[in-house]
N, C-alpha and C positions, 0 to 999 in steps of 0.2 A: 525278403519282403517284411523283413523286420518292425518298419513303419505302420505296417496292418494288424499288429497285435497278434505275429504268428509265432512268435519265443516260447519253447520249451522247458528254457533253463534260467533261473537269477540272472537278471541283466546288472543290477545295482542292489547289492546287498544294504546299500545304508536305506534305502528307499521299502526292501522287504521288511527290515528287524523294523522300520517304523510302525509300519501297517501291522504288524502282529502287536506291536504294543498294543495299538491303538484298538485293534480288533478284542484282546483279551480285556481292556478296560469294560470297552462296551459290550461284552457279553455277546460276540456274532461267530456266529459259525459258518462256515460256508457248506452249501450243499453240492454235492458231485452230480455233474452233467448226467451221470448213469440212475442219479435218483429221479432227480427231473424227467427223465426220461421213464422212469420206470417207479411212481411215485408208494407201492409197494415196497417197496425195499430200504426207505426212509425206516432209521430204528424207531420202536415203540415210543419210546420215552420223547423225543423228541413230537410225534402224531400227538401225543396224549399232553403236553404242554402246549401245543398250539388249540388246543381245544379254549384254552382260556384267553386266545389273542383273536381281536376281532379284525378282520381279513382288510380292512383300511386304515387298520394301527402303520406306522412306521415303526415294527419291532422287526428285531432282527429274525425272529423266529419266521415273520413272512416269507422271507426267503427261499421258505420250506410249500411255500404253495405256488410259488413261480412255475405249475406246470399246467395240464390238461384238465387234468382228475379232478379238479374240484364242482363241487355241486351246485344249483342253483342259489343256495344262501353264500356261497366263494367260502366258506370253512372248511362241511365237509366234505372228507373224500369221497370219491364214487369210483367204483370198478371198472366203468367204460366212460371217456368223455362225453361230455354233455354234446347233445346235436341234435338237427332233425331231418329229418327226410321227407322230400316235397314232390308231392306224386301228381301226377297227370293232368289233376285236376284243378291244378291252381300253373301250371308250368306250359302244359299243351303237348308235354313229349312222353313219351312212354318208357323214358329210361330215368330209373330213379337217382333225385339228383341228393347227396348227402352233404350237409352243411357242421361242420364240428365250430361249437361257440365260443368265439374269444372273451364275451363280457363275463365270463367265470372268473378268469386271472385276478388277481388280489387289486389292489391301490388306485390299479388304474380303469380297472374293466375293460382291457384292450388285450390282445397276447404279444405286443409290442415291449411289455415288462419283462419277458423270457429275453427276445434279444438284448434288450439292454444289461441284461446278467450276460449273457451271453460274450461281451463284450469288456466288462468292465472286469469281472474275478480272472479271465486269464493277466490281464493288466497287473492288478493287485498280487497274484502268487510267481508272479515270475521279476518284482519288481520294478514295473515300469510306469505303478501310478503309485504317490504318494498323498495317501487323505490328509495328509500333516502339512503339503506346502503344495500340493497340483490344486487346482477347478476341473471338473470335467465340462467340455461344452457338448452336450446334444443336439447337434442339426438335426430337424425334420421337420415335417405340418404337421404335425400336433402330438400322435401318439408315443413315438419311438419318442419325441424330449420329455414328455411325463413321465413314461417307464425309467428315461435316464435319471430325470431327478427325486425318484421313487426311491431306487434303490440305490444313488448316492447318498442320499439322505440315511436311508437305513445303516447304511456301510459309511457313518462317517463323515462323509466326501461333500465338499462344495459342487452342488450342477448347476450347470446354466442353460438354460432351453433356448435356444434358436429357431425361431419359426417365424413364417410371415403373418401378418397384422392383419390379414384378410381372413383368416382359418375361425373355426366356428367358437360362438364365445363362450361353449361349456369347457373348451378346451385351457382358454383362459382365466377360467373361474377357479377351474382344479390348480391350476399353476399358481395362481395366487395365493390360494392355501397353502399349498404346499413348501412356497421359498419364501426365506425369510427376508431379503432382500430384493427391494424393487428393480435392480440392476442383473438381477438372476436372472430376467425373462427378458431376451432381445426380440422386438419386432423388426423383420426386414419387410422392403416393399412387395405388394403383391400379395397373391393369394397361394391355392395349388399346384400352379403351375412355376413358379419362380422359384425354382432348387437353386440355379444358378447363383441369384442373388445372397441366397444361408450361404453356398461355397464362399463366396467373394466377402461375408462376414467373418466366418471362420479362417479365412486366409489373416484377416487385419488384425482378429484377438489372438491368433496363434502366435504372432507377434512376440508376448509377455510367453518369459521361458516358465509361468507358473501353470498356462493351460493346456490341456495335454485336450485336443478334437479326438470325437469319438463319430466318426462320421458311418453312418451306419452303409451306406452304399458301396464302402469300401474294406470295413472292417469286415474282414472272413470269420472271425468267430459269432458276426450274426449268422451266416449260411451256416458254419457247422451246428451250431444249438439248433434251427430249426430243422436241419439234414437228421439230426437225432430225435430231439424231442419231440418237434412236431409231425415229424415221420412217422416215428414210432407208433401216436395217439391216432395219428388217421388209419395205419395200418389194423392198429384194436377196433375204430370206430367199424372200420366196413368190415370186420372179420364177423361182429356182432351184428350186423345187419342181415350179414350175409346166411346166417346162421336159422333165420327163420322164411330165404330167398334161396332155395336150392338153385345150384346152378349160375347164382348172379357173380359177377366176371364185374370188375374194374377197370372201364374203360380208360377212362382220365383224369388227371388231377389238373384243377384250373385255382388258375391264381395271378391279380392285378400285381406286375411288377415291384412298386412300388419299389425299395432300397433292392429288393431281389434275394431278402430275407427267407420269407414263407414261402418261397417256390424252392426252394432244396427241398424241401419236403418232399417235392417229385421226384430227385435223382431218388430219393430213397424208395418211393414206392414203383417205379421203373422199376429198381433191382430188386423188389420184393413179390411184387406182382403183376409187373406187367403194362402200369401205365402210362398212358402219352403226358406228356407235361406241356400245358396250355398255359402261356407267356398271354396277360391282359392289359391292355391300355385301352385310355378316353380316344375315343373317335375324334374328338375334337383338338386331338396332340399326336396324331398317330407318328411317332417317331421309330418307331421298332418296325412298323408296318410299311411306311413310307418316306424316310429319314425325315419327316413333319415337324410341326413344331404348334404352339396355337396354346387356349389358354381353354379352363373345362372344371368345375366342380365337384369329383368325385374325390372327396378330401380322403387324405391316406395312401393316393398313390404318384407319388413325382415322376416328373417327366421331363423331356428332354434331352435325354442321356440314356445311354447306357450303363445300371451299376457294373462296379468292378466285380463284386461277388455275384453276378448272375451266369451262371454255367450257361453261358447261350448255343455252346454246341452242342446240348444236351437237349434243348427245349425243340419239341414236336411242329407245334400247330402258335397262329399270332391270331387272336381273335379284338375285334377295337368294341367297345361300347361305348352310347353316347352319355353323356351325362346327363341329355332331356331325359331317357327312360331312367336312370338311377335317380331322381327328382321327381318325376311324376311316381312311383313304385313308394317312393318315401311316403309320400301323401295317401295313397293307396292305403299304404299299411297301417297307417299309424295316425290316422282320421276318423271322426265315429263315421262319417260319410264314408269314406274308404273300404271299413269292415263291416259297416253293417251291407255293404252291396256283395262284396267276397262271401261271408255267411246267407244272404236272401236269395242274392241273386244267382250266385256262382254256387252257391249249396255247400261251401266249405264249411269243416266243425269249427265253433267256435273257437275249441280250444287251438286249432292251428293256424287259426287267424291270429290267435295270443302269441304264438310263437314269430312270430313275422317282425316283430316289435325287438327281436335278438340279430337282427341285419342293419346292420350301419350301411353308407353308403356303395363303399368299399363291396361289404357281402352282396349284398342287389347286385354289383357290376361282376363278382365272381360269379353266381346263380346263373346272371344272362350269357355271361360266357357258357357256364354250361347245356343250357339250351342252348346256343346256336351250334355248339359241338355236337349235340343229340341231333340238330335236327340235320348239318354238313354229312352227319355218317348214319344218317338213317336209324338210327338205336333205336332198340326194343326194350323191354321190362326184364331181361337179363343184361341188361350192358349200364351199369351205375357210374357216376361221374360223382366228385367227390371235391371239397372245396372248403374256403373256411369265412367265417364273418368276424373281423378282427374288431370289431366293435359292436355296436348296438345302438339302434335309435335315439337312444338316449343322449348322445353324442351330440345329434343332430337338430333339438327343440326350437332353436333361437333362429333355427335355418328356415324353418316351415312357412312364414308368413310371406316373407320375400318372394318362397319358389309358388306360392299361390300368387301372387299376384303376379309374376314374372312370366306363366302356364297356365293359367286359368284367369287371368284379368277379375284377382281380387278375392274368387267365391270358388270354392272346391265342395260338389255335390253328388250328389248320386248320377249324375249323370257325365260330369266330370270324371269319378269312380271308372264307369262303365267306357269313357273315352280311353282312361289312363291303362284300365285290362285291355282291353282290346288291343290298343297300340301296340303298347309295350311287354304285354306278355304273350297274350294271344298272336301277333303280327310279326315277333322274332322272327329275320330273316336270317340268311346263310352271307349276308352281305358283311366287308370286312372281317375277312377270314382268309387266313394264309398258312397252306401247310411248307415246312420247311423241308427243302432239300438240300444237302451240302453247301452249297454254293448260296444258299438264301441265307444259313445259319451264318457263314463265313461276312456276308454283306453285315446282316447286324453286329456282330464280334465286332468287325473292324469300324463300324461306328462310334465306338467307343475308347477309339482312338484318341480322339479330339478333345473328348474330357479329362481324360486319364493321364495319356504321355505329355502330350500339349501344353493344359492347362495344370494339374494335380501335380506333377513330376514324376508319375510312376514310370519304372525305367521301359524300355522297349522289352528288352528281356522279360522280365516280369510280365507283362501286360501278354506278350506272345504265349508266354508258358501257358497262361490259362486254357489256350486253346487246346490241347490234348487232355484227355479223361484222365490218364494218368493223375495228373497234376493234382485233380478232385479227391482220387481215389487216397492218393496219398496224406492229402492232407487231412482226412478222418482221423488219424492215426494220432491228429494232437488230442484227440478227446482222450483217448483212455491216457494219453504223459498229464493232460491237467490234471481228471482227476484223483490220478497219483500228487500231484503237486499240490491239489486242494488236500488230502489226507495230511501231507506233513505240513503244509501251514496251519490245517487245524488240531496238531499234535503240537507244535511248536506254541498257538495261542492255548493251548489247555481246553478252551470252550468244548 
């Protein structure tokens, strides 16, 4: 599976000795999977220089906060990741739901910048990308092609973002900053739901033997980075929760498919503790649920497909969410009408009404996942469900006007507030929800048939292996060769 970014060893020595030139010029070092994952262990002297980079510089030093641990200013470190926990009173279940915050992550405020490291340095130490003569292309809607050209930019590297022309215009704003070429940023047609159309882009620039696709759906070194690092930070987050909740148990880890990135996080906390691992889609595309198809605004998670890196013989429970409730919940939160009804009327503290504001689309549609799992298995205040918000409101500003007038004909009020709780928090049913049995598991695997062998050209071989656990288990085992491979190319650059 060579093609996936899974090399161990120097593929092309003239393409490695480039990249250490190029890396010792610019003063970048690479950080090991094992730091990121465990942001303690990062040496002194490197923590104590990044104190003087400010966390949206394009320094190479950034590279070094590509993890969990950073704190609400994204500088400093903190000893458990940032997160909150949203109890009864604003959710309606009794099982407390944990949310770890992706707008900490450095350049981008997304945790979409981890995968894109994730992907791009085994490239670079085994030589298969050259920042001297490759582009990299980023397909996605929105987040994963900012993280890509985040830290091509840092490393060097020409990115090119791939996304459709529909996705929200903060996302475009950032991009514009960030590349220096108006050719860097491709609009395809459509909105969140047309992946399709990025493949069928990336098909035609793959084309030029200078672009090397880093197509996140299928590149396994995003599952492994989040199978570790984001594994890891949730397994910390609920150990610290847990720690002042005698007794509280780990029910499940829920997570919007999307590329199929942030759900390893599950395999790992399955084998750590015990959890069911909850696969999320739009109600309005339910493809994993009902080989579906349809079109739906919960930007950040593609659909239509099944990714190649999503372990789907592993995944538990299929839960759909509509996009009406992740759009009414936006307005909700991030409205003065919104929170002043959540604090008056619903009696929430202020200050965790400030917290609400750290849920991008994306997290609202994980959170409801978790409620309807709370409410399918009956959970009580020992059984915690656990999840992540790979963005923040922030994200979504330019979005606000349209979904008032599109759900509220123009005027979002307090009484609108008290429609948008009720519905959609208060009214979470058990509806669109599917636990998996072998043969359920086996139906969606082989959906993904059709994208993969068909259209992608992954071999049959390949595509089949995935289905045994082995195949997963084994492939862990490139994290600790990279980052032995990360130590001697940064022995080799001197940095």
């Amino acid at each position: 599976m060579a093609p996936l970014g899974l090399e161990d060893h120097v593929v092309d020595r003239g393409a490695y000795d480039s990249s250490v030139e190029r890396f010792r010029e610019a003063g970048i070092r690479l950080p090991r999977f094992s730091e990121l994952a465990d942001p303690s262990t990062i040496p002194d002297a490197i923590e104590a220089a990044l104190a003087k980079v400010e966390p949206d510089a394009a320094h190479p030093l950034n590279l070094f906060r590509v993890h969990w641990y950073n704190g609400p200013d994204r500088s400093r470190r903190v000893e458990v990741p940032d997160h909150i926990v949203l109890e009864q009173s604003l959710t309606g279940v009794a099982a407390p739901i944990i949310v770890a915050l992706g707008d900490r992550f450095p350049m981008i405020r997304a945790h979409k910048v981890l995968a894109a490291y994730g992907v791009l340095a085994p490239r670079i130490i085994t030589g298969q990308f050259d920042p001297a003569r490759h582009k990299a292309l980023w397909p996605s809607t929105g987040n994963y092609c900012r993280g890509g050209v985040a830290i091509s930019k840092i490393m060097g590297c020409r990115g090119v973002a791939v996304l459709p022309e529909g996705m929200s215009r903060e996302r475009f704003e950032w991009l514009d900053a960030w590349t220096e070429r108006a050719d860097d940023i491709i609009r395809t047609p459509g909105s969140e739901s047309n992946v399709k159309e990025i493949y069928d882009a990336c098909n035609e620039l793959s084309k030029d033997p200078s672009v090397v696709v880093f197509n996140q759906f299928s590149e396994l070194g995003n599952h492994l980075v989040h199978y570790l690092c984001t594994g890891k930070a949730l397994e910390r987050v609920f150990d610290h929760v847990a720690t002042d909740r005698p007794g509280l148990r780990l029910h499940a880890f829920t997570s919007a498919t999307g590329s199929a990135g942030t759900i390893a996080a599950g395999d790992y906390l399955k084998e750590q503790l015990g959890a069911r691992i909850v696969a999320v889609e739009a109600q309005e595309c339910p493809t994993l649920l009902e080989n579906g198809f349809g079109e739906h605004n919960i930007q950040g998670i593609g659909d239509k497909h099944v990714p190649l890196i999503h372990n789907v013989m592993n995944t538990d429970i299929l839960v759909g969410v509509s996009d009406h409730s992740t759009d009414c919940l936006d307005l909700l939160f991030n409205t003065d009408a919104g929170r002043r009804y959540l604090v008056e009327r619903r009696g929430l503290a202020p200050e965790v009404v400030d917290q609400l504001s750290c849920l991008g689309f994306s997290g609202i549609c994980n959170v409801l996942a978790a409620i309807k799992v709370a409410r399918l298995h009956g959970l009580g205040p020992n059984d915690a469900l656990i999840t992540v918000a790979t963005d923040s409101a922030a994200m979504y500003t330019s979005e606000r006007p349209r979904l008032v007038d599109k759900h509220f004909g123009g005027r979002f009020d307090e009484i609108s507030a008290a429609e948008a709780f009720g519905e959609h928090l208060a009214g979470v049913r058990t509806d669109w929800t599917r636990e998996l049995d072998h043969h359920e598991r086996l139906r969606v695997f082989n959906l993904g048939y059709y994208t993969w062998t068909e259209q992608q050209g992954v071999s049959v071989q390949d595509f089949v292996a995935r289905r045994d656990q082995s195949f997963w288990r084994e492939l862990r085992g490139l994290l600790a060769r990279w980052d032995g491979m990360i130590d001697e190319f940064n022995e080799a650059t001197g940095v």
